[in-house]
C-alpha positions in Angstrom: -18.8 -4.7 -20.1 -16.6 -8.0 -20.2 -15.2 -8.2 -16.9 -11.6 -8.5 -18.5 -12.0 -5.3 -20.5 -12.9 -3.5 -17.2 -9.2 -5.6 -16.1 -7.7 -3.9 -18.9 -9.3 -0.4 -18.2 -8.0 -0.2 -14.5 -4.3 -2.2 -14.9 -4.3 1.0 -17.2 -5.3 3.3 -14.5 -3.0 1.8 -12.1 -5.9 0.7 -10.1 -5.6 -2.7 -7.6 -8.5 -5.3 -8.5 -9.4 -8.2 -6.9 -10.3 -11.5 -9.1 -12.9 -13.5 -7.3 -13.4 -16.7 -8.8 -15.5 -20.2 -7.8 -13.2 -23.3 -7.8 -14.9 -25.5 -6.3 -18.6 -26.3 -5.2 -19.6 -29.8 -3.3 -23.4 -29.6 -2.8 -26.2 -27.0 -3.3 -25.1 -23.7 -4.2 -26.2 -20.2 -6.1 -23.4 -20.7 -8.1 -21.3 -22.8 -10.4 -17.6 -23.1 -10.5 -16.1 -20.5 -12.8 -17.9 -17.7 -12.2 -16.0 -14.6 -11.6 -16.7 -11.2 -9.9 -13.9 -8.1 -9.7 -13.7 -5.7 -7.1 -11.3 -2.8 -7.5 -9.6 -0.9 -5.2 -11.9 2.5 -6.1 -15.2 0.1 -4.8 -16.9 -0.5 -8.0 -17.4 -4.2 -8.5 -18.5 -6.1 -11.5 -19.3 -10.2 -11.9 -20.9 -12.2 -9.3 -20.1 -15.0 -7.2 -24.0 -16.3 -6.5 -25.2 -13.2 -4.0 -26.0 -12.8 -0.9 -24.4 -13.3 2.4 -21.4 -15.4 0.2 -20.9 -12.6 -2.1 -21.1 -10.2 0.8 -18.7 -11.6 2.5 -16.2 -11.9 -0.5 -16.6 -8.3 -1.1 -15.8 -7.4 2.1 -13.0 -10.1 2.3 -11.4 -8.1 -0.7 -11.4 -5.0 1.2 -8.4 -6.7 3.4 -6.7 -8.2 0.6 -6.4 -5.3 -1.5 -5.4 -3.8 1.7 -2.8 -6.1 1.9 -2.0 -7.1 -1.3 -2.3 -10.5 -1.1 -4.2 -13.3 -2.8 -5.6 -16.2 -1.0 -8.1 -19.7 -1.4 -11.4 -19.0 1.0 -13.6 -21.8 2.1 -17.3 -21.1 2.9 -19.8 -23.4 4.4 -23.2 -22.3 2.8 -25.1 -23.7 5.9 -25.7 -21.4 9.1 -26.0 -24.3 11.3 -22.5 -26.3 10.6 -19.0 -26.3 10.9 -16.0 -26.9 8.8 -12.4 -26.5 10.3 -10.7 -24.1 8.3 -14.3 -22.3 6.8 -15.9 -19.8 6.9 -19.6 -20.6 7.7 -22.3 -18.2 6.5 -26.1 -17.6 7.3 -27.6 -19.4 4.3 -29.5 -22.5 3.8 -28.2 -24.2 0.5 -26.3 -26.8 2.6 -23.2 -26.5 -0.3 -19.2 -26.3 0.0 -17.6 -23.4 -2.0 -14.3 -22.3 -2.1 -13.5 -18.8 -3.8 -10.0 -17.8 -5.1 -9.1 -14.3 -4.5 -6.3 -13.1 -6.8 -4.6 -10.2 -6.3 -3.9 -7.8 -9.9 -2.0 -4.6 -8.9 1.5 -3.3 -8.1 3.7 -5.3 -5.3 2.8 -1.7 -3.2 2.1 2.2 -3.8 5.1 4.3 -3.2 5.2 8.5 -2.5 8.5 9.7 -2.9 8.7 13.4 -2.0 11.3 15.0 -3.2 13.1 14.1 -7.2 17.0 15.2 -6.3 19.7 13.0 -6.7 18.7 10.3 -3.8 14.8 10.2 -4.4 15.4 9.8 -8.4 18.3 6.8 -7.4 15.6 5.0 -5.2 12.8 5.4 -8.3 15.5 3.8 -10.3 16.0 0.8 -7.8 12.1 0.6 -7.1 11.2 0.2 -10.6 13.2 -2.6 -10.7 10.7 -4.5 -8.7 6.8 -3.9 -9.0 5.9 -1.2 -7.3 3.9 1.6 -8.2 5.7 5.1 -7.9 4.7 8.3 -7.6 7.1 11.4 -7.1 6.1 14.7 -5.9 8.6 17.8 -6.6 8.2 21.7 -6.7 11.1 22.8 -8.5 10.3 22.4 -12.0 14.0 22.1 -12.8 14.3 19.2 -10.9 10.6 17.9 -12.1 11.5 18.5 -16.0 14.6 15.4 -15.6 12.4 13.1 -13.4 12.0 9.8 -15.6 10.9 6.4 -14.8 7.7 7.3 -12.8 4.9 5.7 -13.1 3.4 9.3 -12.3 5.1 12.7 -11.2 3.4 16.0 -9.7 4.6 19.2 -9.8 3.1 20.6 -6.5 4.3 21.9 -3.3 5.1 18.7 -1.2 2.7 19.7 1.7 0.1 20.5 -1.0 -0.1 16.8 -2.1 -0.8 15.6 1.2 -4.3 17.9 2.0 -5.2 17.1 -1.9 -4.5 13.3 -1.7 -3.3 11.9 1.2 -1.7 8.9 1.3 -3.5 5.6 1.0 -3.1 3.0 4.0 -0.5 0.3 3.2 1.4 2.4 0.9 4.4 3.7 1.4 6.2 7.0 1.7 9.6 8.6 1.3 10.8 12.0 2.5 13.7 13.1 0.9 12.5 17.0 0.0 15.5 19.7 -0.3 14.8 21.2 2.9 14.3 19.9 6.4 11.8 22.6 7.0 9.7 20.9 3.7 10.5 17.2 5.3 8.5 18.8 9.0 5.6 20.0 6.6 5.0 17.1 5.0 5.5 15.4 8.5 2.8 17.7 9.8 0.2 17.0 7.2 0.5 13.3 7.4 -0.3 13.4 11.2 -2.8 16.5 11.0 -4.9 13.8 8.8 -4.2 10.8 11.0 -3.0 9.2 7.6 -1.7 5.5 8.0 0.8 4.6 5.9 2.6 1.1 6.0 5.8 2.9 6.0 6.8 7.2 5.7 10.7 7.5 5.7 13.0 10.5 6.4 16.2 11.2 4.9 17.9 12.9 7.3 21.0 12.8 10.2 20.6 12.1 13.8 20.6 15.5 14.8 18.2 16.4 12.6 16.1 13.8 14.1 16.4 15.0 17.3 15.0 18.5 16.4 12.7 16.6 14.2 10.6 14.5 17.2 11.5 17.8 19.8 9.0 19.7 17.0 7.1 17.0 17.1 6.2 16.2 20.4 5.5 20.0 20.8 3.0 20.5 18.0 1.1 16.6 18.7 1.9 15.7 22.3 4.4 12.6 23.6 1.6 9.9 22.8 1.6 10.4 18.8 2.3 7.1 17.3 5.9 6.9 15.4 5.5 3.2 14.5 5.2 3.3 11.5 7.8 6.4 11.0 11.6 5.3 10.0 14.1 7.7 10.4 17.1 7.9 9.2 15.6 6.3 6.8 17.4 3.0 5.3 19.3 -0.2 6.9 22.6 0.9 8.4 24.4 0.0 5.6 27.0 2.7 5.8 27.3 3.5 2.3 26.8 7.1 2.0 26.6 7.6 -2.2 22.5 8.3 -3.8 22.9 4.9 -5.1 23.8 3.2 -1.9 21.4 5.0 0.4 18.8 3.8 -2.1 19.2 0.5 -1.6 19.1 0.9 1.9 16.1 2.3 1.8 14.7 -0.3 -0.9 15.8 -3.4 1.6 14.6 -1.5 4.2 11.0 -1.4 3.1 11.6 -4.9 1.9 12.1 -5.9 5.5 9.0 -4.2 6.5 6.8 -5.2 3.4 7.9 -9.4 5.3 7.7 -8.4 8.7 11.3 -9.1 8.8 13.0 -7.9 12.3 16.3 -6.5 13.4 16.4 -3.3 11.7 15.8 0.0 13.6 13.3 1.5 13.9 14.3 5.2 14.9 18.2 4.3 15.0 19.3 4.7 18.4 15.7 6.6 20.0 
């Protein structure tokens, strides 16, 4: 199949690709400028950039920028012997120069929102805005009926979605469920499977918090990792309205998406 039908078929599918293409080739090499290979973020891979240990390596190099989201020129020295500042050298013996472009094709990041009341459907609303990819989980199907805007939306205990699909490394997750006792399961689950998010927030007040890590530290020990946990969730903005604390929680995860500092992490723990 063409390689930009297959484009087509997972942009549709809300699946990240990778676009590997050949821009430039000084000297012996398997393969000629142009040619294209796509990875997606599922592992199937379609195209070639010339074979083996180059097109190894770009597969493997578009692990981390799918990862990451990020698109980037590589330089590869197709010559185990020598060395190029600012290459990557590879165990072959055509002698050539190649430089690959990797180009990102997905949403800016994948975002989990759990919980569709007034302050999760205000921070879909400001999130779609931008490109990101939004799902939102919510059990009471009066609430789930109204949800609009998603780019998907799952009517399933909140817990529930977690043990039947996780949530994928890099992305990004909101708590904002109707109960604190929902926010802890959810919590729970996400550290039961040792999941990795870029970013899980929790709507909640600072007392809440407190009984929040106190559960916590009694159910996973002082030494489970919070760093990527923000709670209360959104800059200190001190607007208090749906709207507001959506944005606050929207610039917040901007400032973590640029590895921007001076919020707080954990206000005041």
């Amino acid at each position: 199949m063409n390689l930009y039908q297959k484009l087509l078929e997972y942009s549709g599918n809300k699946i990240p690709v990778m676009m590997v293409t050949v821009v430039t080739k000084v000297g012996e090499s398997p393969v000629d400028v142009g040619k294209k290979m796509l990875v997606a973020g599922n592992g199937d891979a379609f195209g070639t950039v010339g074979g083996g240990a180059l097109e190894y390596s770009a597969r493997e190099s578009c692990k981390k920028f799918l990862k990451d989201g990020t698109s980037k020129v590589v330089k590869y020295v197709l010559n185990e012997g020598k060395v190029i500042e600012d290459a990557t050298t590879l165990p072959m013996v055509c002698g050539g120069v190649v430089e690959l472009f990797f180009e990102y094709i997905g949403a800016k990041a994948y975002v989990t929102i759990f919980g569709g009341g007034h302050c999760g459907q205000a921070l879909l609303k400001v999130l779609k805005t931008m490109d990101y990819h939004v799902t939102v989980v919510e059990s009471r199907s009066e609430v789930f009926d109204v949800i609009s805007g998603a780019d998907r939306k799952v009517n399933m205990n909140y817990a529930d979605f977690i043990d039947a699909e996780g949530l994928a490394e890099g992305s990004y997750a909101i708590i904002s469920t109707p109960s604190h006792k929902y926010d802890y399961n959810v919590m729970y689950k996400v550290f039961e499977h040792n999941l990795k998010p870029k970013y899980i927030g929790m709507l909640c007040s600072q007392e809440k918090l407190k009984d929040f890590l106190e559960q916590t530290y009694r159910d996973f020990g002082k030494d489970i990792d919070l760093s990527n946990f923000y709670s209360p969730i959104g800059l200190n903005t001190g607007g208090g309205s749906p709207a507001e604390i959506a944005i606050s929680i929207a610039a917040e995860m901007l400032a973590v998406e640029y590895g921007k500092e001076g919020h707080n992490h954990l206000r005041d723990f």
